[in-house]
VEXDREN-2710 file (C-alpha; in Angstrom, 1 decimal):
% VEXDREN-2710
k/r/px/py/pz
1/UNK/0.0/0.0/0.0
2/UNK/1.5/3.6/-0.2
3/UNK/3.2/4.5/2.4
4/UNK/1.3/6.3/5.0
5/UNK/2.9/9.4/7.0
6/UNK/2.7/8.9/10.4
7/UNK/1.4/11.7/13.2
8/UNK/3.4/10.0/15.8
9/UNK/1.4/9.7/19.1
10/UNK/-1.2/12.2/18.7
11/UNK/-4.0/12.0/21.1
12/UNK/-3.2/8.2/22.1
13/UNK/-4.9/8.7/24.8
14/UNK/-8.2/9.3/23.2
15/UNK/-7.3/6.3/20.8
16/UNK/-7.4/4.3/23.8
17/UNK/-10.9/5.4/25.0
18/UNK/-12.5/5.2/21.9
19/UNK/-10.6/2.2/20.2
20/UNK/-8.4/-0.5/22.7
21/UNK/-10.8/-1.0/25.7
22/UNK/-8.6/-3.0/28.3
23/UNK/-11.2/-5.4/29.8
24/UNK/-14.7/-6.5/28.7
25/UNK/-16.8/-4.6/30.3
26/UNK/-21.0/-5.9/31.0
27/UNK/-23.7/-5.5/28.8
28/UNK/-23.3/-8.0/26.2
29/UNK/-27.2/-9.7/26.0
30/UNK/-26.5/-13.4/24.8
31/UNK/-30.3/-14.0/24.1
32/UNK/-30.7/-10.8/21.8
33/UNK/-32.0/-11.2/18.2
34/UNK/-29.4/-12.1/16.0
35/UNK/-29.1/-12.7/12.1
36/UNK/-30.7/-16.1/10.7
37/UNK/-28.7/-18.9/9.3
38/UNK/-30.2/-17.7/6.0
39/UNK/-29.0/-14.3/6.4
40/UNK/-25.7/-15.0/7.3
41/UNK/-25.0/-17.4/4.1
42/UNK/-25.9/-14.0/1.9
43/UNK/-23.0/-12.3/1.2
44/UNK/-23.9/-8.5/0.7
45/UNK/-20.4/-7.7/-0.1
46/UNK/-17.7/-9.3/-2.5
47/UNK/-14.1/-10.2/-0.5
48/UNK/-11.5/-11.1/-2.9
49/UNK/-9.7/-14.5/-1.9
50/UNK/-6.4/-14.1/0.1
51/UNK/-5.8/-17.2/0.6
52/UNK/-4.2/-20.2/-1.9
53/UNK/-4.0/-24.1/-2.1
54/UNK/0.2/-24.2/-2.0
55/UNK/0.5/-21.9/1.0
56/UNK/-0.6/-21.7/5.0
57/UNK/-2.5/-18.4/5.0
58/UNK/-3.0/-16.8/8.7
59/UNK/-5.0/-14.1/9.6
60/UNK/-5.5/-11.9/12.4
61/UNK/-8.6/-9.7/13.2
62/UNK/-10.3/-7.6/16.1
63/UNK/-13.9/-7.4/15.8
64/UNK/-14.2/-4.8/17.9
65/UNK/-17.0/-6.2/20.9
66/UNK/-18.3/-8.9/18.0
67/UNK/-22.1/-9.5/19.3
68/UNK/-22.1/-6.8/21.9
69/UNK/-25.0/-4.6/22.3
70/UNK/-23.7/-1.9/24.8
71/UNK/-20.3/-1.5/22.9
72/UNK/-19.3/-1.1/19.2
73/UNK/-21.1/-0.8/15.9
74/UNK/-24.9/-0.3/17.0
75/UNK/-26.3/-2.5/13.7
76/UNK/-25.2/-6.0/14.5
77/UNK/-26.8/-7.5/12.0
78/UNK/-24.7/-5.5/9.6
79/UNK/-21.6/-6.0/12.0
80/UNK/-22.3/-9.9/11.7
81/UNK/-22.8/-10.2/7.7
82/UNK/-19.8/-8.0/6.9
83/UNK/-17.5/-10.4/9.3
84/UNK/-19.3/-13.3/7.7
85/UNK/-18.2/-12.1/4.5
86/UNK/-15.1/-11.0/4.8
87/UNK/-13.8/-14.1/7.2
88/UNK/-15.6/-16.5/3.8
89/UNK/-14.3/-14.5/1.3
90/UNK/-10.7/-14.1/2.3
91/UNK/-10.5/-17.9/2.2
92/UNK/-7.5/-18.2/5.0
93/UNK/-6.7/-21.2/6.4
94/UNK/-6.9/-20.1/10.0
95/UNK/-7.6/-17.3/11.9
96/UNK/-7.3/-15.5/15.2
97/UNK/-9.7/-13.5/16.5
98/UNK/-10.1/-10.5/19.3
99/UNK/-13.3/-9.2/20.8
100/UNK/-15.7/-11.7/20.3
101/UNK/-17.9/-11.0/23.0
102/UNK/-21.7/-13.3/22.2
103/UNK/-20.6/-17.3/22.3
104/UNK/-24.2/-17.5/20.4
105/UNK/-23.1/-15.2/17.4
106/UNK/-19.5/-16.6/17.3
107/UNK/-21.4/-19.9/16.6
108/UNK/-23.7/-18.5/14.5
109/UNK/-21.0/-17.0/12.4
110/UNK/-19.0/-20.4/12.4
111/UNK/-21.7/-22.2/11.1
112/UNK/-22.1/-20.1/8.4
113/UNK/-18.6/-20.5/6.9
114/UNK/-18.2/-23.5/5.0
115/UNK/-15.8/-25.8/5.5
116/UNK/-14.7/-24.0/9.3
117/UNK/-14.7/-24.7/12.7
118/UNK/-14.2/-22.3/15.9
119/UNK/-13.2/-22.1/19.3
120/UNK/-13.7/-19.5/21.6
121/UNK/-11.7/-18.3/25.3
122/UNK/-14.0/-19.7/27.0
123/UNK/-15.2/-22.9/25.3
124/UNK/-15.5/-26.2/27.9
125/UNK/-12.5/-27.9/26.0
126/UNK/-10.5/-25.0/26.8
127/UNK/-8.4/-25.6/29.9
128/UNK/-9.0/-22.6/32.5
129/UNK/-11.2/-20.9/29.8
130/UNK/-14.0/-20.2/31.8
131/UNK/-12.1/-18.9/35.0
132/UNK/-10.6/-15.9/32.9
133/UNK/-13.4/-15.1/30.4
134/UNK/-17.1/-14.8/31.3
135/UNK/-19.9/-14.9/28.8
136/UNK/-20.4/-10.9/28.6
137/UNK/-16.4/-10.2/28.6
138/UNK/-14.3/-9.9/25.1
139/UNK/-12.9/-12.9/24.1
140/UNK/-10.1/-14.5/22.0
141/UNK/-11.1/-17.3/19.3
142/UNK/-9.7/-19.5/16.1
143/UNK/-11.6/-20.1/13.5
144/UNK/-9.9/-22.9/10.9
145/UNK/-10.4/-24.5/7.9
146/UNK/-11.0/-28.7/9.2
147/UNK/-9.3/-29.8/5.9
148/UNK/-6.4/-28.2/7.1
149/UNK/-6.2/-27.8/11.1
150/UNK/-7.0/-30.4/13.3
151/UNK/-7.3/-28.9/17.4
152/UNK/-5.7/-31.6/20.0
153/UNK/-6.0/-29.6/22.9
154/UNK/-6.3/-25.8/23.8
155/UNK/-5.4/-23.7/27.2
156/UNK/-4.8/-20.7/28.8
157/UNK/-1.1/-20.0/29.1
158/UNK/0.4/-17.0/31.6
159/UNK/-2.3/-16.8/33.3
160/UNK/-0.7/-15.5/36.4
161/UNK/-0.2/-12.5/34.0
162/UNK/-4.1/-11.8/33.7
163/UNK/-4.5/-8.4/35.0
164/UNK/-1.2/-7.1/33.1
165/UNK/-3.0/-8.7/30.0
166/UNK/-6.0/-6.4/30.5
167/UNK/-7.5/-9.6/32.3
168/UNK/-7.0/-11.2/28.8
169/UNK/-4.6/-14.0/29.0
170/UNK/-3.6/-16.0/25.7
171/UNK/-5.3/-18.6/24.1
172/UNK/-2.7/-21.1/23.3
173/UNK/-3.9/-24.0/20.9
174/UNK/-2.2/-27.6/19.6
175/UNK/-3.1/-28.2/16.1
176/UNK/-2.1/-30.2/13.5
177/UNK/-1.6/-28.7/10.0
178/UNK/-1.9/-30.7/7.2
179/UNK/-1.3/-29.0/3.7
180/UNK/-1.0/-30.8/0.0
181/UNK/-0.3/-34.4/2.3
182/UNK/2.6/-32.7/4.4
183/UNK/1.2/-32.6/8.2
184/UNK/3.4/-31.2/11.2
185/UNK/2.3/-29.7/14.8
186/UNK/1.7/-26.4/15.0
187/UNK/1.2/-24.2/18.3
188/UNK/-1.1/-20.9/17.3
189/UNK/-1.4/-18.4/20.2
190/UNK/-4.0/-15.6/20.1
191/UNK/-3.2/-12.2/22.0
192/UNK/-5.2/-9.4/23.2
193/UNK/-2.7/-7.3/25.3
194/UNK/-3.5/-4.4/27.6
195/UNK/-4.8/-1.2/26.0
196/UNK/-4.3/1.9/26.2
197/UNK/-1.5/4.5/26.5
198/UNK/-0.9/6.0/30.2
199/UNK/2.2/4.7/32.1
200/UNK/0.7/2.4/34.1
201/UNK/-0.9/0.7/30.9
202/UNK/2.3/0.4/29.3
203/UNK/4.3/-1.1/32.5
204/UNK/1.3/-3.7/32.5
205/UNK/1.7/-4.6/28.9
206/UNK/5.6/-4.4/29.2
207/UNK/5.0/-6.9/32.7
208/UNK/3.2/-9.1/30.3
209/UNK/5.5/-9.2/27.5
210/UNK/8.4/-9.9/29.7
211/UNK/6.4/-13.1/31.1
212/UNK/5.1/-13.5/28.2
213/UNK/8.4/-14.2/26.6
214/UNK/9.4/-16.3/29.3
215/UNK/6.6/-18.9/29.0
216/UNK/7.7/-19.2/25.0
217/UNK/11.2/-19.6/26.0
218/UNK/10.7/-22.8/28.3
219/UNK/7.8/-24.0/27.2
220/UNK/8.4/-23.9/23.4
221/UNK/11.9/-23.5/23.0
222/UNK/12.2/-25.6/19.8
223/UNK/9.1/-25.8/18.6
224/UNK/7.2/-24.2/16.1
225/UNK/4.7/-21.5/17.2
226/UNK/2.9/-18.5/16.0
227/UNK/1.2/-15.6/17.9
228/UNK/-1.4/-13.2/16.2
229/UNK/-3.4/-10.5/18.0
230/UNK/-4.0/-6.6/19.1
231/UNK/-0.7/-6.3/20.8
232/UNK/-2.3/-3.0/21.7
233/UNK/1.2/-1.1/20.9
234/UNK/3.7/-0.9/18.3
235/UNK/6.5/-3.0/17.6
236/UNK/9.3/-0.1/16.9
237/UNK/8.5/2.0/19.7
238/UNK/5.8/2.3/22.1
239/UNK/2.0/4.4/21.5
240/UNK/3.3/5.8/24.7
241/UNK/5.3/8.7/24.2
242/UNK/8.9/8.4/25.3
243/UNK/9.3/4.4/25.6
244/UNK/10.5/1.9/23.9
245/UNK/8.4/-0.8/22.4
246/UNK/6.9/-3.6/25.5
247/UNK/7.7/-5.6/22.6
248/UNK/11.4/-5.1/22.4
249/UNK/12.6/-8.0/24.5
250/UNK/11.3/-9.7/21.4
251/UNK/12.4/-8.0/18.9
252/UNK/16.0/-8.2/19.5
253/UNK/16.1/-11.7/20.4
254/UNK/15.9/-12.5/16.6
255/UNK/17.9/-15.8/16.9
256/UNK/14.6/-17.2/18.1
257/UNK/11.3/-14.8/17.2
258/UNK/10.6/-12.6/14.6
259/UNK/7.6/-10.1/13.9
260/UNK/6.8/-10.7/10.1
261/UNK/4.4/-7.6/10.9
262/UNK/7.4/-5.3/11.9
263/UNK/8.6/-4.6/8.3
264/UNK/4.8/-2.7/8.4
265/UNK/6.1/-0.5/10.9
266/UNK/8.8/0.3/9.4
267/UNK/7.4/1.1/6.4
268/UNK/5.0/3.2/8.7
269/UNK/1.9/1.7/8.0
270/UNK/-1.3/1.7/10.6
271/UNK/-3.8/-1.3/11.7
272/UNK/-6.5/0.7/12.4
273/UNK/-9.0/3.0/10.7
274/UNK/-8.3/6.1/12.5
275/UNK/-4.9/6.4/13.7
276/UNK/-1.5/6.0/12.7
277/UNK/0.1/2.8/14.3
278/UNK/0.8/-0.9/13.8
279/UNK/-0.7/-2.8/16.7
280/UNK/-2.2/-6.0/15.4
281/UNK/0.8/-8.4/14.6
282/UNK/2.0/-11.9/14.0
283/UNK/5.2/-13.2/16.2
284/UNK/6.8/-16.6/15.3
285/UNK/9.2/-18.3/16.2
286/UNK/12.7/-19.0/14.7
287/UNK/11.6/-22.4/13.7
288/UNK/8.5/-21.4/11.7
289/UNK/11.1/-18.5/10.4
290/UNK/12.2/-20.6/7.4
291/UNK/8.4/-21.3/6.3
292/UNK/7.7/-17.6/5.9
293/UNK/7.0/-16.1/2.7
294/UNK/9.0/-13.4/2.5
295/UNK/7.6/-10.1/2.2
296/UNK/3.7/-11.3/2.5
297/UNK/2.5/-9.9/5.6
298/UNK/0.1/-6.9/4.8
299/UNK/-2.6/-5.4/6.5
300/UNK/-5.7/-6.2/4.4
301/UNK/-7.7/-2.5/3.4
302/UNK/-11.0/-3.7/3.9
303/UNK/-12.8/-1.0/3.7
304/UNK/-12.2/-0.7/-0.1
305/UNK/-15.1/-3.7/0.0
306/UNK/-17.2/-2.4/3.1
307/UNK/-18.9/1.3/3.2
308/UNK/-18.5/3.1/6.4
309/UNK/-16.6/0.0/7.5
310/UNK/-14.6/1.6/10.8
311/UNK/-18.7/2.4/11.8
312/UNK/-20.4/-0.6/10.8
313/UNK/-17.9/-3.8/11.0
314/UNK/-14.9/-2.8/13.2
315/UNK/-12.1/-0.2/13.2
316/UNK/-9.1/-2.5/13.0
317/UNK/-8.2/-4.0/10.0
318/UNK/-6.8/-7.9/9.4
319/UNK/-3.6/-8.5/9.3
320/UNK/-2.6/-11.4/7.2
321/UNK/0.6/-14.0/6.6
322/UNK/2.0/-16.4/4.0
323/UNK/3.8/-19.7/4.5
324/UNK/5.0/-22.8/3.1
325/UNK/3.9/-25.6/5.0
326/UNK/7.2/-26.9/4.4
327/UNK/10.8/-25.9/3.2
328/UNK/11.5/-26.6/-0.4
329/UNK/11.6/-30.2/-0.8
330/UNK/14.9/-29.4/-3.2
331/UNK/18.4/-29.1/-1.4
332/UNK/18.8/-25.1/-0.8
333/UNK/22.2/-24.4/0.9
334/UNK/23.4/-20.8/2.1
335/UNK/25.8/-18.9/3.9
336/UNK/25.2/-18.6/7.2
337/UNK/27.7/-17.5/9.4
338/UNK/30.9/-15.7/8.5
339/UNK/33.9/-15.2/10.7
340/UNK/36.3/-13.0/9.2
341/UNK/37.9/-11.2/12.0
342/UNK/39.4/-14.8/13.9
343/UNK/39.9/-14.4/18.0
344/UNK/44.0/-13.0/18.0
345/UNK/45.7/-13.4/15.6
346/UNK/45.7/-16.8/14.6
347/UNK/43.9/-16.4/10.8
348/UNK/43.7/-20.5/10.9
349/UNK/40.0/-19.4/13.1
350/UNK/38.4/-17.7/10.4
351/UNK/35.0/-20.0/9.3
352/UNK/32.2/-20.1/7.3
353/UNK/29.1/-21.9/8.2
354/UNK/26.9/-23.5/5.7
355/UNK/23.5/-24.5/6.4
356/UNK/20.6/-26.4/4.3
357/UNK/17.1/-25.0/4.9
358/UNK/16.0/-27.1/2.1
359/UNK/13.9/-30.4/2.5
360/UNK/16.6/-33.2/1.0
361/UNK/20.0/-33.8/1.8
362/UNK/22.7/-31.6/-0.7
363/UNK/24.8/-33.2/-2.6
364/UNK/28.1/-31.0/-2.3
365/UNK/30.7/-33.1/-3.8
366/UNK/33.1/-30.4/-5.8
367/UNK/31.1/-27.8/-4.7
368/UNK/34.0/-24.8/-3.9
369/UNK/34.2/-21.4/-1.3
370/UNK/35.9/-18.9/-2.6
371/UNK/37.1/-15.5/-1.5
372/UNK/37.6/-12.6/-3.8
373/UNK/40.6/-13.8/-5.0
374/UNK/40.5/-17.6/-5.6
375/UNK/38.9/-20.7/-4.5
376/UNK/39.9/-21.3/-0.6
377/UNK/38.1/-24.8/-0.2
378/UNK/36.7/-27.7/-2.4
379/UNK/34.2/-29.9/-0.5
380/UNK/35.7/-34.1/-1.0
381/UNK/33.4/-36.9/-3.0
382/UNK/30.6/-37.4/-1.2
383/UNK/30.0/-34.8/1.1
384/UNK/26.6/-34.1/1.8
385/UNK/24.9/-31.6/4.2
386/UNK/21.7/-33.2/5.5
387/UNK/18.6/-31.3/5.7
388/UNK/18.2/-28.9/8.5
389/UNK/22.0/-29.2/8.7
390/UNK/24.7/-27.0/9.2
391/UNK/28.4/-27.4/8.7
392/UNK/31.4/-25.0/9.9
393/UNK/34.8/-24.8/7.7
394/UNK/38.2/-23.4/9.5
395/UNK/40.6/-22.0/7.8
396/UNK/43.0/-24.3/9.9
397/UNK/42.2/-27.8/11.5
398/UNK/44.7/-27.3/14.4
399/UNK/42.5/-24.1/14.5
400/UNK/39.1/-25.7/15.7
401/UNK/37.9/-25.2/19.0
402/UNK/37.3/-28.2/21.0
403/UNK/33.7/-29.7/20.7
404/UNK/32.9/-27.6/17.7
405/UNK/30.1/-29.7/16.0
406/UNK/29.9/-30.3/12.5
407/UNK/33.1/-28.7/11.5
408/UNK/36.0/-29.6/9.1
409/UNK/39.1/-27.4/7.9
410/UNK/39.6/-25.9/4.1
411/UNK/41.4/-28.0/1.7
412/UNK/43.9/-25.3/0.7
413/UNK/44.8/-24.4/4.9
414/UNK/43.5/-21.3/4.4
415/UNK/39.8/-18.8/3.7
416/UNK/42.1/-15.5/3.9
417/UNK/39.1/-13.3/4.5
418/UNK/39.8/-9.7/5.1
419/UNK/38.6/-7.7/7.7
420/UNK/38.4/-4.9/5.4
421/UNK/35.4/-6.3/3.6
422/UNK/35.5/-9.4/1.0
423/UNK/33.2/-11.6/-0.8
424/UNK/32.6/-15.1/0.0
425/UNK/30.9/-17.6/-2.7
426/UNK/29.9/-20.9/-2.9
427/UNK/29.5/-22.4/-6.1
428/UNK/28.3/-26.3/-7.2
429/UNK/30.4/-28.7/-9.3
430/UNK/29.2/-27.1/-12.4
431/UNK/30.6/-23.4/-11.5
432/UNK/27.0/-21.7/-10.7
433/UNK/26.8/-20.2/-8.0
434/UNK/25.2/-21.3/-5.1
435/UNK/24.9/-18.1/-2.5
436/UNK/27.6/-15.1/-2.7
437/UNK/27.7/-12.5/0.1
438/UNK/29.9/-9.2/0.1
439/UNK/30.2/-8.1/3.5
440/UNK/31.6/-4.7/4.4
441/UNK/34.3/-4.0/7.0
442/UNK/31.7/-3.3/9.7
443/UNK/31.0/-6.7/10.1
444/UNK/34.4/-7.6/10.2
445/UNK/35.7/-4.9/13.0
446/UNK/35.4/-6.9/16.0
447/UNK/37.9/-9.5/17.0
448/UNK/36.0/-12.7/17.6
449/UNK/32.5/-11.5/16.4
450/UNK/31.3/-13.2/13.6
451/UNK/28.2/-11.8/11.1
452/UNK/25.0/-14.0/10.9
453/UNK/22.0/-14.0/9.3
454/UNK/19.2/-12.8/11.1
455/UNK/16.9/-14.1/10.8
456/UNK/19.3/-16.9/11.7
457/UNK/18.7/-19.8/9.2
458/UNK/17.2/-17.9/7.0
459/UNK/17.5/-17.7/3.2
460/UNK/16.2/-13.8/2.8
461/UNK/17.6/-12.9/6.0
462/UNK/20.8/-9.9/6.3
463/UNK/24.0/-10.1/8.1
464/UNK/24.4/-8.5/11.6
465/UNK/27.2/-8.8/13.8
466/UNK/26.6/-12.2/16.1
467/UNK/26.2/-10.3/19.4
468/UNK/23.1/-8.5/18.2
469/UNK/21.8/-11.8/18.4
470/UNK/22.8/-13.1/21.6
471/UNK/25.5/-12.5/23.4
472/UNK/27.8/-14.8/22.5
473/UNK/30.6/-14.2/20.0
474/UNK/29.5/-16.8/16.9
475/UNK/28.6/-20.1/16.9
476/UNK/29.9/-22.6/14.4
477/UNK/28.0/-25.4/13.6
478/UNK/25.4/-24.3/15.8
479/UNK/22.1/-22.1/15.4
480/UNK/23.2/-18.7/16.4
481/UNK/21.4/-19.8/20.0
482/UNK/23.3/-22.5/20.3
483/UNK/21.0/-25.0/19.7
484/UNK/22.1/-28.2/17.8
485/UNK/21.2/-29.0/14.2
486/UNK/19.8/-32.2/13.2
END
C-alpha cells in the first residue's frame, strides 16, 4: 500500500478510549435477536480471496465487541454479515480473532462459513477458559479451515499475568496442519494485550511481554509457534510517548522470534482505521522462520469492500501472513555465518558456516568457497549436508575449537578473509553459483564476532554482527542460539 505518514502519538490517549478498551466490560445480551442462518450465508459484499491451495494463510482480526449490544457498531446485523463475508471470502486457512464477546453469534458466524470450525476463550475444552473469560467479557477465538487444522487440545497460558493482559490472558492451541499431504504440529497463540496509552498501561503490557516471553522460551523452546493478536502497541516504539516498544525484549532476540508484521512498521503503516500505528501483529518463532513467505505480511484494506466499515464492521483492520507448509523439498544451501575477524591473531580461526534450509539432503561433492581472489576450499566426493543441517569450515584444523560440532578445515589451509570487507561464494560442481555475500568492513571490525544471518537460518535474511543476536561471540556449527542442528 503507499506508504502512510505517520502523526506519531497524537492523542493516544483518546485512541485508547475510543478504540483499545482494556477489559470487557457488561452489557453483552446473549439472548438478543441475531441474524438467521439464511442471512448470514448472503454475502452483501464481494471479498477477494487471500488465501491459496500451495501456502498456510493466517489471519488476524479484532472485531471490535463482535455481538455486543452496549459496545461497538450499534447494527449487528450489519456487524455480523460484513464479518461473515469477509472471514468466507478471504479464504484463509486459519484465523485469530479478538473481541468476540456473544458465544451465540461466534457460533452463528461459524456455522455459516463453509468448511470451518471455531473455538472461543471460553469454550469447555479449553483448559482454565471459563475462569478468565465470562460470557459478557471480550474474548479471544480461532476459527480454521478442518481440511487443514485439526485442534488436540487448547489452554490458557500466563495466566498468572491476567491483570497485566487487561484480564485477557492468551489462548494457546495444539493443532495439527496438514497441507498438499505434508502434516506437522503447530502451536497458534491468540493475543489481546492491555490497552491503552498511560504509564501504568504500558508497564502492565511491558509486565506481560516480559512473562510472556518467558513462558515461550521454556515451554516452546524448539518448537514451532505462531502468535497473532492486538498487541495493543507498536513494535518499533511504544503508542506511549517516550518508551520503547513492550515488545522489544522480542524483537531483538531475533535468533529465536521474529515479527513478520514489523517490516509494516517500518514502512509506517497503521492497523486501524483512525490512527496512525501498527498494533495487530503476528510473532513466530525462529523455527516457523524458514516457512515464511518473505515479504507477505500486509494489512488487508477492507474498507475498499465495506462502506462506512470503521462504523459498521470494526475499526481495525486484518492482518494477514503467507507460509510454506514446508521448506523446499529441493536441497537449498546458504551462507550462514561468517567469521572474518578470527579471535587473536591466529587467521587458521576464520570460518564459514553453511547451512541447508532445504527439505533433502545436498549433494556437495566439488562444490568450492571462494574468497575474492580464488577458490579457498573444495568440498571431497561425497560430502553431503543433511537437511536442516549445518556445517562449519576453519581456515585451519589445528584451529578448531574443541567440541565444535559439525566442522572440518579448508582444503587449501586457508579462507584468507579480510577484515576490510571481501566476498565469499559458494558455487556447485558445475561453477554456478550457489549463494555469494559481500560483507563490508563493519561486520568484520570486531575480534572474535562473527556476522550471521538474522533471521538466523534464514534464506532472505541480512548479516548483523553475532552479538546483536545473543551475546555470544558466533557459533559454528550451531544455530546462532546455540542449539544443535539435526
Amino acid at each position: 500500500m503507499p506508504r502512510i505518514v505517520r502523526v506519531r502519538r497524537l492523542s493516544h490517549s483518546i485512541l485508547s478510549l475510543a478504540l483499545l478498551l482494556p477489559v470487557a466490560c457488561g452489557g453483552a445480551d446473549e439472548s438478543r435477536g441475531s441474524p438467521s442462518a439464511g442471512q448470514a450465508n448472503e454475502a452483501l459484499v464481494s471479498i477477494p480471496a487471500q488465501g491459496s491451495s500451495t501456502t498456510l494463510d493466517i489471519g488476524e482480526w479484532n472485531l471490535d465487541w463482535f455481538g455486543s449490544t452496549a459496545n461497538g457498531p450499534t447494527d449487528e446485523a450489519l456487524q455480523f454479515s460484513n464479518v461473515h463475508d469477509v472471514l468466507a471470502g478471504a479464504d484463509l486457512d486459519i484465523w485469530g480473532l479478538e473481541e468476540v464477546v456473544s458465544v451465540t453469534q461466534f457460533n452463528q458466524l461459524v456455522s455459516g462459513l463453509t468448511g470451518y470450525a471455531g473455538l472461543i476463550a471460553n469454550d469447555p475444552s479449553v483448559t482454565s477458559g471459563s475462569s478468565f473469560y465470562s460470557a459478557s467479557e471480550q474474548k479471544v477465538a480461532i476459527v480454521y479451515k478442518t481440511s487443514i487444522a485439526k485442534v488436540n487440545g487448547a489452554k490458557l497460558v500466563v495466566t498468572d499475568q491476567a491483570s497485566n493482559f487487561g484480564g485477557r490472558p492468551p489462548l494457546e492451541v495444539s493443532l495439527t496442519v496438514t497441507l498438499n499431504g505434508t502434516s506437522f504440529p503447530l502451536t497458534l497463540i491468540v493475543l489481546h494485550a492491555k490497552a491503552f496509552s498511560d504509564t501504568t498501561s504500558y508497564t502492565e503490557r511491558l509486565n506481560a511481554s516480559i512473562a510472556f516471553k518467558s513462558y515461550l522460551d521454556s515451554a516452546h523452546p524448539s518448537d514451532r509457534v505462531m502468535v497473532v493478536g492486538d498487541f495493543n502497541d507498536d513494535v518499533d516504539t511504544s503508542i506511549t510517548t517516550g518508551k520503547a516498544s513492550p515488545y522489544a525484549n522480542f524483537v531483538s532476540d531475533s535468533a529465536d522470534y521474529f515479527f513478520p508484521t514489523k517490516a509494516l512498521s517500518d514502512s509506517g503503516q497503521h492497523s486501524t482505521v483512525s490512527f496512525p500505528d501498527m498494533i495487530d501483529h503476528h510473532l513466530i518463532t525462529n523455527e516457523v522462520v524458514p516457512l515464511y513467505v518473505a515479504g507477505s505480511a500486509e494489512v488487508f484494506l477492507v474498507d475498499q469492500f465495506i462502506a462506512n466499515y470503521g462504523t459498521t464492521t470494526t475499526d481495525h483492520f486484518p492482518t494477514l501472513a503467507h507460509y510454506t507448509l514446508a521448506p523446499s523439498t529441493s536441497a537449498k544451501v546458504i551462507l550462514n555465518e561468517i567469521l572474518a575477524n578470527e579471535p587473536g591473531s591466529d587467521t587458521g580461526g576464520e570460518f564459514i558456516e553453511l547451512v541447508n534450509v532445504g527439505g533433502t539432503a545436498a549433494t556437495l561433492s566439488g562444490w568450492t568457497l571462494s574468497d575474492a581472489t580464488g577458490v579457498r576450499h573444495t568440498f571431497p566426493s561425497g560430502a553431503t549436508l543433511a537437511a536442516g543441517g549445518g556445517a562449519a569450515i576453519f581456515a585451519s584444523a589445528s584451529s578448531i575449537p574443541a567440541g565444535t560440532p559439525n566442522a572440518s578445515a579448508s582444503s587449501t589451509g586457508a579462507l584468507s578473509l579480510n577484515n576490510g570487507g571481501d566476498t565469499v561464494t559458494l558455487k556447485d560442481q558445475t561453477g554456478a553459483v550457489v549463494d555469494t555475500f559481500t560483507y563490508p568492513a563493519s561486520l568484520a571490525g570486531t575480534d572474535g564476532v562473527s556476522m550471521n544471518r538474522s533471521p538466523d537460518t534464514s534464506a532472505t535474511g541480512t548479516f548483523v554482527l553475532h552479538t546483536t543476536l545473543v551475546s555470544a561471540l558466533d557459533s559454528p556449527g550451531k544455530h546462532a542460539n546455540g542449539t544443535s542442528f539435526p
